[in-house]
C-alpha positions in Angstrom: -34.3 9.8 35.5 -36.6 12.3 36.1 -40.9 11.5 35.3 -42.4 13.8 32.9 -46.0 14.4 33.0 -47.5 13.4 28.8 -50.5 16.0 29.2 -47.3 19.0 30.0 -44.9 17.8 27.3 -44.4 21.0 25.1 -44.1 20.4 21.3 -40.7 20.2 21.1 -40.8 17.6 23.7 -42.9 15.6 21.9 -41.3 15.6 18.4 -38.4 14.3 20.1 -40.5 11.2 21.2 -42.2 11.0 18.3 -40.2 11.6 15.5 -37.0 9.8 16.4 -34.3 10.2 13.9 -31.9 7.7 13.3 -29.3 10.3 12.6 -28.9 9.6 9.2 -28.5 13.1 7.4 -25.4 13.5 9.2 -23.4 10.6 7.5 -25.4 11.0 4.0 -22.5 12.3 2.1 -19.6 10.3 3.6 -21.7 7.1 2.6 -22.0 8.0 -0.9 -18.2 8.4 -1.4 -18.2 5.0 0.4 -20.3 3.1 -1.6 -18.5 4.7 -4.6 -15.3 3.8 -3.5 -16.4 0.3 -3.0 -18.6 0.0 -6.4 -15.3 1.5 -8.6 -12.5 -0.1 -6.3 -13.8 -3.7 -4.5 -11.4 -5.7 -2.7 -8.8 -2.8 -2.4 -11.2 -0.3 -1.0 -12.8 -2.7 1.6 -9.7 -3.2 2.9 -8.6 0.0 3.1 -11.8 0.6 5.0 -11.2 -2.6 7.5 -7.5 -0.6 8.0 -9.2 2.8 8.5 -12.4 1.9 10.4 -11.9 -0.8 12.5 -8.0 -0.7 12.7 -7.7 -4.4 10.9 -5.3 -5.5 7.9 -7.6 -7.8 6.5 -6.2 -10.8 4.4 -9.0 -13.0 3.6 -12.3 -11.0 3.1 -14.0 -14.8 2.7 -14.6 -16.2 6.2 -16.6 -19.1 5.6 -14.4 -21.5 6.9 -14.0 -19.7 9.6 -17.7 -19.6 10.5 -17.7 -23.6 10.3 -14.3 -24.2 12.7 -16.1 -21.9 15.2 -19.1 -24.0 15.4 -16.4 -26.7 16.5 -14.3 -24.6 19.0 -17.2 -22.5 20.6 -18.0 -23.4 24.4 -20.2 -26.2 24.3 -23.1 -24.3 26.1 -22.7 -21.5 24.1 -23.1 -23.5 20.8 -26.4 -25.3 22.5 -27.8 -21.6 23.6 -27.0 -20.9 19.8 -28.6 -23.9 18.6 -31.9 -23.6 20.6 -32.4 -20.2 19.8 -31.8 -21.8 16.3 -34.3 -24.1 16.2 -37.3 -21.8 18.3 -36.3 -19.3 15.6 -36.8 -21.3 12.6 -40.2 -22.9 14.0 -41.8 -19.4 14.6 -40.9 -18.6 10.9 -41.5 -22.2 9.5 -45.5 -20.8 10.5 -45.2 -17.8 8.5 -44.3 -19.9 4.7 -47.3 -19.2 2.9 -49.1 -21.9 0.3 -49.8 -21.5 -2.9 -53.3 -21.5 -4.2 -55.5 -21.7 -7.0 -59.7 -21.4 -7.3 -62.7 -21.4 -9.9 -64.8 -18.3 -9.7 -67.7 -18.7 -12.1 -64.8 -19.8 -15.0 -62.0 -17.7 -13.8 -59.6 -19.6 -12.5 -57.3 -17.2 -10.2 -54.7 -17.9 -8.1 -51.0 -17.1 -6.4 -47.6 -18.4 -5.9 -45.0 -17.6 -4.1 -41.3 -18.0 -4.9 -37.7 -17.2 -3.2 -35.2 -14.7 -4.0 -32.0 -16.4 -5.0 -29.5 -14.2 -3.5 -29.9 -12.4 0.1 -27.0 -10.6 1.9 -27.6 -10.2 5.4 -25.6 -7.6 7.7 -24.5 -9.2 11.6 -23.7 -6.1 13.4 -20.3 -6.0 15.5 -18.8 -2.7 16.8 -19.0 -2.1 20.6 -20.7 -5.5 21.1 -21.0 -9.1 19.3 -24.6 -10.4 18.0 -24.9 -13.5 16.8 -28.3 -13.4 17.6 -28.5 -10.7 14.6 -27.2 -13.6 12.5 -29.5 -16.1 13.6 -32.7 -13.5 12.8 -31.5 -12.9 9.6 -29.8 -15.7 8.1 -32.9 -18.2 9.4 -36.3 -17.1 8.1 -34.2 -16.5 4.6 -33.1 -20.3 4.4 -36.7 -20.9 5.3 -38.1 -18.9 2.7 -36.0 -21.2 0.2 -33.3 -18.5 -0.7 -30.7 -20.5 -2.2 -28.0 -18.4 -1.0 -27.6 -16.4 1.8 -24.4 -14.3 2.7 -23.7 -12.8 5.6 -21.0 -9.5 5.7 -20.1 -9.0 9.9 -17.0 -6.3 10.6 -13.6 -7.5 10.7 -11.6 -7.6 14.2 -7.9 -9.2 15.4 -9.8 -11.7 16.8 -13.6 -12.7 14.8 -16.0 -13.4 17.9 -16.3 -17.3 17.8 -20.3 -16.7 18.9 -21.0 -14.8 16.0 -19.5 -16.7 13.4 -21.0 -20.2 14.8 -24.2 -18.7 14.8 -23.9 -18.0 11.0 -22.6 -21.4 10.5 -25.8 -23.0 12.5 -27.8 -20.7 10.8 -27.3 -22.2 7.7 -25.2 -18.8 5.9 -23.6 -20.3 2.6 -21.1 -17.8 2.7 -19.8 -15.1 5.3 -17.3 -12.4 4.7 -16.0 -10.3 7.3 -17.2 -6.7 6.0 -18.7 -4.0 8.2 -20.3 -0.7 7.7 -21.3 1.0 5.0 -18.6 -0.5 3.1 -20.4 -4.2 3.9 -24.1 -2.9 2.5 -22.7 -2.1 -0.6 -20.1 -4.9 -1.4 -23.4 -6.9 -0.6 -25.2 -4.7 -3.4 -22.5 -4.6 -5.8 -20.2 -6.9 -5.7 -16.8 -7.0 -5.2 -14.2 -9.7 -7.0 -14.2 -11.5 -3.5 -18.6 -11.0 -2.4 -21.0 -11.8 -4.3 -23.5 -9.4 -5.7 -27.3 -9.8 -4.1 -31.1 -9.1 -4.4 -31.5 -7.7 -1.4 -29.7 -6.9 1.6 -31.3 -7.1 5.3 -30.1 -6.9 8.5 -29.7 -4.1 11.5 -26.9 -1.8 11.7 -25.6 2.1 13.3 -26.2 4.7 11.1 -23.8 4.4 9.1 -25.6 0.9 7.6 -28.6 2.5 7.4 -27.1 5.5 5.4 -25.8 2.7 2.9 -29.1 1.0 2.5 -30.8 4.4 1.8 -28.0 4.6 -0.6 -28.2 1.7 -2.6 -31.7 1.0 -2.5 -33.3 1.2 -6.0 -30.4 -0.7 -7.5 -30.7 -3.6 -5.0 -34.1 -4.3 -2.6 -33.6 -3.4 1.3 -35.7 -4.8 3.9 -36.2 -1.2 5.9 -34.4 1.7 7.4 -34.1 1.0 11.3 -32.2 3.1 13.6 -31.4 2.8 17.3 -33.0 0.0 19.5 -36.1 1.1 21.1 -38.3 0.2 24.1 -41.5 1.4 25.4 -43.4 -0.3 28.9 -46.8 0.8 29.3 -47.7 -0.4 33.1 -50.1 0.5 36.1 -49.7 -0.5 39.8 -49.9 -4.1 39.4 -46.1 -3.9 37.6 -42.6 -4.7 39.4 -41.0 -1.3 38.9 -37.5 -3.0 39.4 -38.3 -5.6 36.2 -39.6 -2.3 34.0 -36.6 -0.6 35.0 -34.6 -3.9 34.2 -36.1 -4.2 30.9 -35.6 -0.6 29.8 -31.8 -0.4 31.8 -31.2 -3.9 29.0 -32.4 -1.9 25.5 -30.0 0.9 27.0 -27.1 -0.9 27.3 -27.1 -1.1 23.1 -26.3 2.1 22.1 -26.1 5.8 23.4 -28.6 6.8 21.1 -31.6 3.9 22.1 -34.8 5.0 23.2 -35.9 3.8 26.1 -39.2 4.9 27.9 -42.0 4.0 30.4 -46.2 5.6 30.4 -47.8 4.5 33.7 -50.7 6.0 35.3 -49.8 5.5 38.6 -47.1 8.1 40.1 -45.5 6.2 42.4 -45.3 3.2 39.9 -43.6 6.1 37.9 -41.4 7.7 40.4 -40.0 4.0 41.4 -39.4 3.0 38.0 -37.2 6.3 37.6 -35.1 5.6 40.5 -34.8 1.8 39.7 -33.3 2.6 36.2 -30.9 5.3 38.2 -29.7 2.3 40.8 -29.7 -0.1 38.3 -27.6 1.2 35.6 -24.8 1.7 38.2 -24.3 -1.7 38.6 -23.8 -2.3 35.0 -20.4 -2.9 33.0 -22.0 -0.7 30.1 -23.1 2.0 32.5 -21.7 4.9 30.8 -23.7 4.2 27.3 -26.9 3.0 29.3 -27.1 6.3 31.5 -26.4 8.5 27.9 -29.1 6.8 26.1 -31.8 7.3 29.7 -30.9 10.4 29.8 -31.2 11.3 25.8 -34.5 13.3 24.3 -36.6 10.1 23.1 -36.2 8.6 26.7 -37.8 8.7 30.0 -40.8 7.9 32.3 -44.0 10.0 31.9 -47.2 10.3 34.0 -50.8 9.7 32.0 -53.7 10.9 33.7 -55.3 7.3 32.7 -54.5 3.9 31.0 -56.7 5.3 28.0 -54.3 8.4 27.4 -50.9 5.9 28.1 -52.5 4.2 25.3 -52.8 7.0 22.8 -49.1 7.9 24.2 -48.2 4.3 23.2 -50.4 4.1 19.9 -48.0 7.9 19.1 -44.3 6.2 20.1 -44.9 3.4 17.7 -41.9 1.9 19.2 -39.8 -1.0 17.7 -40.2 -3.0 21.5 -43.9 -2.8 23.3 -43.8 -4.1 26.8 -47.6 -4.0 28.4 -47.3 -4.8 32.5 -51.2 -4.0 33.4 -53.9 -5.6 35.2 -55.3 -6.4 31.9 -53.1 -6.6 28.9 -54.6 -7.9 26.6 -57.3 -5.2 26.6 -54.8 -2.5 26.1 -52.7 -4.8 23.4 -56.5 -4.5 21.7 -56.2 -0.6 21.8 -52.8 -0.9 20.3 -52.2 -1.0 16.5 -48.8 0.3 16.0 -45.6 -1.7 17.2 -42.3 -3.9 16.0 -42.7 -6.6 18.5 -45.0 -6.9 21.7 -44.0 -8.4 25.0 -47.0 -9.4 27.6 -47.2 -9.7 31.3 -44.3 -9.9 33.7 -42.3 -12.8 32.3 -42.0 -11.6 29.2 -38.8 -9.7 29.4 -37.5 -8.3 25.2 -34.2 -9.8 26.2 -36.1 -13.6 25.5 -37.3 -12.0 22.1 -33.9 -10.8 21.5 -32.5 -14.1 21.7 -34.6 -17.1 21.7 -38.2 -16.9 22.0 -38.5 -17.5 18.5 -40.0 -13.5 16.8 -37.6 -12.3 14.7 -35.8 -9.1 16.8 -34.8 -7.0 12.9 -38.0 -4.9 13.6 -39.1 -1.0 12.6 -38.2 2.0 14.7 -38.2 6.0 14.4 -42.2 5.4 14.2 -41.8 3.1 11.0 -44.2 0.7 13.4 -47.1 2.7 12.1 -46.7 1.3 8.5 -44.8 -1.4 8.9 -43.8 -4.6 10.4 -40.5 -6.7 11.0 -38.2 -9.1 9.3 -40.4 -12.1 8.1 -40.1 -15.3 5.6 -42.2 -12.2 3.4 -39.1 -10.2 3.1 -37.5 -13.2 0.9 -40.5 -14.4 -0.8 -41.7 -12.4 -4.3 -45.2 -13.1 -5.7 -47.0 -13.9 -8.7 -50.7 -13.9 -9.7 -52.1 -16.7 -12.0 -55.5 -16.5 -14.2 -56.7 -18.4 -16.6 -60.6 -17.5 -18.3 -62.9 -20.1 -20.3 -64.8 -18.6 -22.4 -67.8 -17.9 -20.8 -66.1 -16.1 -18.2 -64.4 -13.9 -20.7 -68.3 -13.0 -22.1 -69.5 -12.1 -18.5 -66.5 -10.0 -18.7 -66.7 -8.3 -22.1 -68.6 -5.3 -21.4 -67.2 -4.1 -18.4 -63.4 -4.6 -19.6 -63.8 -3.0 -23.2 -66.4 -0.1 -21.4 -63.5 0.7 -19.0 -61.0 0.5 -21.6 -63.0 2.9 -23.8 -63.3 5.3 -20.9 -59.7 5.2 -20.4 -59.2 6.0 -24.3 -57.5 2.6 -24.5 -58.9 1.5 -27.6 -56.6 -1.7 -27.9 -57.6 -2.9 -24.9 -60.8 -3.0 -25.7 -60.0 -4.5 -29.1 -58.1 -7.2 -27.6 -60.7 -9.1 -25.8 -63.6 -8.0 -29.0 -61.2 -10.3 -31.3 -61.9 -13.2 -29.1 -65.6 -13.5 -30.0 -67.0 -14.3 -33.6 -68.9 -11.0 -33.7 -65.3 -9.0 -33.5 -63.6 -7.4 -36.3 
């Protein structure tokens, strides 16, 4: 990798950092005849897609069983790595449930509740690796919202990856079919005479997923539109180049299209983290994917003249992953408003958040970080507000409701609280 310097970056440079696509345009149109297929066709047309995509003749589309015989026949320390990451999981969104309330204000008595959705699909990515820990991060915080039922689509293969589908089972999924792809999201959406039609549909996917939530969103809720995993590691002298370089050489290994980048102030911290992700993706099984997604436009290691301007750098990538290796991190956490998920100080590598440190790892990329947050117990939760006015508190009201409903030429409005009092018509 070579070190950029942020103050030279040209324009084009920088829209490539900063406004990461997640390649969706390019798949738009072979989407919708997917989703169409599978809204007209079910069953038969997500089988024809298992044959065409992913090379399987798929039989039973309902893997549910499957998912609990795993949990039996899985190596015993993977199914306690699954189960631990489990239980952190679920205690770091047990915190997040929100109470009801109700108070008095001067005879209003106002208030809200919170509620579950009923039905929640969740997507488990497969393709050119397994993640139950996907599962896990969805499937969990939904069952602690309450959601009654909880489905889980993850693509078919000769042989289902035992991890995955005991992580569903642990999970608590209450029914998993083995659906991938665009093909999955809107099954999940629609229905199908084998899945069950949803409320919403969560979950992390490649482009193609995402193209099929873009898709179906309106007639079914999404939780948002992520793209490639992302990292960024904003560090001075005081880091381990050879740990930044092994974070950023792990988000690499995902996908060919990941972002992965480090903003130092300090050149040689710079220069040695460049040549430790060089050495370091060599000695990886997955080096040919981790060295295209280094070397890709939203990826590198760049040169701020100070921690103040590797801030505004950082505050600009709004990446999904923020990794802070400084002298004084939580300073420059202070400084920083916009990111998915933020890792502190030198044992804090994202792989633990990835897995098992309990914060969910379904987070924002492309920038989204700058409005939003990630997967959360809120995603399954819907609201209501309660009121209920005496009287008196309707009186202290009067004026100002029926004067604002008069300005707004409402003249119902206004009429609908005067008939409450003995002087109205």
């Amino acid at each position: 990798m070579n070190v950029s310097t942020v103050a030279d970056l040209t324009p084009d440079e920088r829209a490539a950092l900063f406004e990461r696509d997640a390649g969706v345009g390019a798949v738009r149109e072979d989407v919708a005849d997917i989703v169409d297929r599978v809204r007209t066709e079910g069953d038969v047309a997500l089988r024809d897609f298992a044959s065409e995509f992913d090379d399987v003749e798929v039989g039973n589309l309902d893997i549910t069983d499957e998912a609990e015989r795993a949990y039996g026949t899985v190596d015993d320390d993977v199914r306690e790595a699954i189960e631990t990451a489990a239980e952190n999981v679920r205690a770091f969104h047990e915190r997040q449930v929100p109470d009801d309330w109700r108070e008095r204000f001067d005879g209003r008595e106002l208030g809200r509740r919170f509620r579950p959705l009923e039905r929640v699909g969740v997507y488990a990515p497969g393709g050119t690796a397994a993640y139950p820990s996907s599962a896990l991060m969805g499937v969990v915080p939904a069952k602690v919202a309450g959601v009654d039922h909880v489905a889980v689509a993850t693509p078919p293969a000769e042989e289902l990856n035992e991890a995955t589908l005991a992580a569903i089972h642990v999970a608590g999924a209450d029914a998993v079919y083995q659906v991938g792809g665009a093909q999955a999201v809107a099954a999940l959406a629609y229905g199908t005479e084998t899945v069950s039609a949803v409320q919403k549909v969560v979950g992390p996917g490649n482009r193609w997923v995402t193209a099929a939530k873009a898709a179906v969103r309106g007639d079914v809720e999404i939780d948002f539109l992520a793209g490639p995993s992302e990292l960024l590691v904003v560090c001075d002298d005081t880091a381990d180049p050879e740990l930044v370089a092994a974070d950023m050489v792990a988000q690499a290994e995902h996908d060919t299209n990941a972002a992965v980048a480090c903003v130092t102030d300090d050149e040689a911290t710079a220069e040695a983290v460049a040549d430790a992700c060089d050495r370091q993706a060599g000695k990886r099984e997955r080096e040919d994917i981790i060295r295209a997604a280094l070397d890709q436009d939203a990826s590198g290691v760049f040169l701020a003249r100070s921690i103040s301007e590797a801030v505004l750098f950082a505050e600009e990538y709004a990446a999904e992953h923020l990794s802070i290796v400084t002298d004084d991190d939580e300073a420059v956490l202070d400084r920083i408003d916009s990111a998915g998920s933020v890792f502190l100080g030198a044992h804090s590598p994202v792989a633990a958040g990835d897995y098992a440190s309990g914060p969910n790892h379904v987070l924002p990329t492309g920038g989204l970080a700058r409005v939003a947050g990630g997967l959360s117990v809120d995603h399954f939760l819907r609201s209501s507000t309660v009121q209920r006015l005496d009287a008196g508190a309707l009186a202290d009201l009067r004026e100002t409701v029926t004067t604002l409903a008069r300005a707004e030429g409402l003249e119902a409005h206004a009429e609908s609280v005067e008939r409450r009092f003995d002087d109205g018509e």
